[in-house]
Each structure stands twice: as structure tokens, then as C-alpha cells.
C-alpha positions, -999 to +999 in steps of 0.1 A: +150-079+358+139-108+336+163-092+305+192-093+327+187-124+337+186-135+301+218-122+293+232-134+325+225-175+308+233-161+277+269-152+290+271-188+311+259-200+280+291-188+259+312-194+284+305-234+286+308-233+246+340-213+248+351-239+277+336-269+256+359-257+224+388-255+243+386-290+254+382-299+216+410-282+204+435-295+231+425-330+222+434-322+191+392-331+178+384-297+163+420-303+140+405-335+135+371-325+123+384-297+100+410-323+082+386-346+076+360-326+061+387-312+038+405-339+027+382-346-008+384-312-016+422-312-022+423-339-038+393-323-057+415-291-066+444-317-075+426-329-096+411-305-114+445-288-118+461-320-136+428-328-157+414-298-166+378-302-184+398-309-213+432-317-222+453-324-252+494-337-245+518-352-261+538-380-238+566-398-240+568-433-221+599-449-212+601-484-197+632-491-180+643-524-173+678-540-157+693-551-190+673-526-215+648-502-221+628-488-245+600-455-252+566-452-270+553-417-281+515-409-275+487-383-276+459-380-252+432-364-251+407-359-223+371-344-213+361-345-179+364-373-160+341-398-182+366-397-215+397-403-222+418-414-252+454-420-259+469-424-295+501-441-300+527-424-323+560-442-323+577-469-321+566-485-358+554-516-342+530-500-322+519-468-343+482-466-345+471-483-317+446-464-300+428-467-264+395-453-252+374-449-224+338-436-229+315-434-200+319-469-180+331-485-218+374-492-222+379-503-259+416-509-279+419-506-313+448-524-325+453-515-366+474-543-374+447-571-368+419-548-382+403-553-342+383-533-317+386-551-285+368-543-255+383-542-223+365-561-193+369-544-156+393-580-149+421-562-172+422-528-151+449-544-128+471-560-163+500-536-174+495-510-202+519-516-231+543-537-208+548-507-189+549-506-147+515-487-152+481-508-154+455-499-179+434-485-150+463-458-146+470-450-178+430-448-190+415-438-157+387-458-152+384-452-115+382-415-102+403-407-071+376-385-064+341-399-068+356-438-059+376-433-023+365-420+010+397-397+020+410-385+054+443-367+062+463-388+077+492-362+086+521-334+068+557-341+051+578-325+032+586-332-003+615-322-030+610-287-001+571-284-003+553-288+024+525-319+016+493-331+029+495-365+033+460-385+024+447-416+025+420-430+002+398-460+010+379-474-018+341-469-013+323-503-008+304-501-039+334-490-056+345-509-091+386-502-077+415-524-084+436-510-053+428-520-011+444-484-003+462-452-016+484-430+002+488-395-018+512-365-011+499-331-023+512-298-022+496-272+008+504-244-016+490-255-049+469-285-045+500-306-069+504-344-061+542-351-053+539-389-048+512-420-049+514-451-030+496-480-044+479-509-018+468-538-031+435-554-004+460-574+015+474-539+023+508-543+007+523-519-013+526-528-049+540-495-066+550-459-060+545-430-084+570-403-078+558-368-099+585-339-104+599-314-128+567-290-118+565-258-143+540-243-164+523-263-193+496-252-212+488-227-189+484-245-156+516-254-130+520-297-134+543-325-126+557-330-158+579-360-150+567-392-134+581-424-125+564-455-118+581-480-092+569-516-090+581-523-049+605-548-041+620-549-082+649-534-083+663-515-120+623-516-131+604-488-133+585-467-164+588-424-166+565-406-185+576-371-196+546-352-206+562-330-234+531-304-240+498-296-225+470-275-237+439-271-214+418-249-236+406-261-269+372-278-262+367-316-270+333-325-277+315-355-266+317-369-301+351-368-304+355-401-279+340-429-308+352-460-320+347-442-352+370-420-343+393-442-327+403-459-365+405-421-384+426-401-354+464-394-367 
């Protein structure tokens, strides 16, 4: 008697769960729950996708403006999330110049002045090169991952893909120069579509619009990108990446100011 009376509050037991979950799912909660606990890891897999552990490309940025325009050639090279270096190729003015970060450190070595300057957190937010891109984007020194809380905040379709939608809050101990980002990444493949950048007053002060998506070095990226400063019509800055390789190991070592004066 006592065993099936066990089972008897094990069964009213389910049943009020079952009930319970029901609830939760018409109120749309459980969605809710699921989403949220998701949401860093795709921008996770996004951003493993496009950084790799390392990475080696060759980039050609074009800054377009009403009345003119005009491109520089670079290489970059990258290891993890804590490195990062880009080598300027062309145009003669600005051959040689080279940019690193290393760890928490941004430093610019600009040839023609014989000078290693070191870049304090107040120049993240100044354009890189002129371009519509800040030195923050173009050297990473924040990490959409470790830096933003992130929630989904619904689902459009891009260019024919269907896309999360996402939002990222910067984390209160967070050294960020944006109040908000909205990003736009691919349900099949984890591949960003589209940024929108939030300054703290909430107003949108750019949008980054990725296409041309193919294979590159082994891995399926955006290869185009344009940068869109709101409200400034005629301006904005594309970067093609022109080739990607996501296997050939870069050491720790390779990220000096040492290096930074020998690379070619």
C-alpha cells in the first residue's frame, strides 16, 4: 500500500511540473530562459569563426568620402584575443607604419619620425588612419565576448539568412568606448551580418554592414565590410579582406616593439 501511494504523488508530482511548464512556455518564459543563456555562446562561435587562434590577412581599406576617396593596403596578424598587429603596405606616405596590441598595451610605430607611441585608452574612440573605424575597431582592444553582457533580443532576416538579433551591454567594470551594440548573426553558421554602434546616450553613431561571405583560408567569412558613420551622407570606409590563413601558428614573441620596426 505505502509503494502505491508513493507513486500515486510521484505521478501528481509530474503532472503539476508538466502543468507548471506549460504555463512557462505559453508566456513565452522557457523561450526566454533558453535565449538568454545562449546568447554569449553565439557570439562566442562568431567569434571564433572570424578570429581564429591565429590569423594572417592581407586588407585593403578604402575610405570613401563625398568629393574623393582613397585606399591603404595592410597585413594583420592575430593570436587569440590578447594580440593583434597590423602592418601598413601602401600608399608611400604611410608604408611602414605599424600598430600593435599586446596584452592591455596599444603602441604605433610610425617610421618616418623614428617614434614608438603608446596609445592611452582616451584614443580608442579617435578614427584609425582617418578612416570611419576607431582604433578600438581596427586593433580590438575590447572583446565582444569577455566585455558585454548579451541577451537576444529577437530574429530578421538578412541578404536571405535568417539572423539572431543580439544586444550587448557593456559590463560595469568594462574599459568599453560604446553605451550599446546591436549585432546580427547568422542561425546557420554563427557569421555576423551587421553591427550597430551606441554611443552612452544611446544614439547610434555607426553601422557595419559585412557581405561577400565565401571561403578564406579555410573558414566561411564576411569578406567585405563597410563602415557607415549615421546621419553623414557619401561617408563611409570598406575593407576587403583579400586573403586569410588560419593555420600557421604565431607565437607570443612575434607581438614586440622589436618586431614592430623589422616586420616587412
Amino acid at each position: 500500500m505505502k509503494r502505491i501511494k508513493i507513486n500515486f504523488f510521484k505521478r501528481k508530482s509530474m503532472k503539476s511540473v508538466s502543468k507548471r511548464l506549460i504555463v512557462l512556455v505559453g508566456l513565452g518564459i522557457i523561450p526566454f530562459l533558453i535565449q538568454a543563456q545562449t546568447a554569449k555562446e553565439i557570439i562566442e562561435e562568431m567569434d571564433k569563426n572570424m578570429r581564429g587562434d591565429y590569423v594572417t590577412q592581407e586588407l585593403t581599406m578604402t575610405i570613401v568620402r563625398p568629393s574623393w576617396k582613397r585606399s591603404i593596403s595592410m597585413k594583420s596578424w592575430g593570436r587569440g584575443m590578447d594580440y593583434s598587429l597590423i602592418y601598413i603596405t601602401a600608399p608611400a606616405k604611410e608604408k611602414g607604419q605599424v600598430f600593435m596590441k599586446r596584452d592591455k598595451e596599444m603602441w604605433n610605430w610610425v617610421p618616418s619620425i623614428d617614434r614608438m607611441i603608446k596609445l592611452p585608452p582616451s584614443m580608442m574612440m579617435q578614427s584609425w588612419m582617418g578612416s570611419d573605424f576607431t582604433n578600438d575597431d581596427l586593433i580590438r582592444e575590447s572583446s565582444v565576448v569577455r566585455d558585454y553582457e548579451h541577451s537576444i533580443v529577437g530574429e530578421e532576416q538578412l541578404e536571405g539568412r535568417m539572423c539572431y538579433k543580439i544586444q550587448l551591454i557593456p559590463k560595469p567594470d568594462a574599459a568599453v568606448v560604446w553605451g550599446k551594440l546591436f549585432l546580427w548573426v547568422t542561425k546557420d553558421n554563427y557569421i555576423e551580418l551587421k553591427i550597430e554602434f551606441y554611443d552612452e546616450d544611446e544614439y547610434l553613431i555607426s553601422t557595419q554592414v559585412l557581405s561577400d561571405i565565401k571561403q578564406l583560408g579555410g573558414r566561411t567569412i564576411p569578406c567585405h565590410m563597410e563602415m557607415i558613420p549615421a546621419g553623414e551622407e557619401g561617408k563611409m570606409t570598406v575593407i576587403q579582406i583579400e586573403s586569410a590563413d588560419y593555420k600557421t601558428v604565431i607565437e607570443e614573441s612575434f607581438f614586440s616593439q622589436q618586431n614592430m620596426k623589422r616586420i616587412r
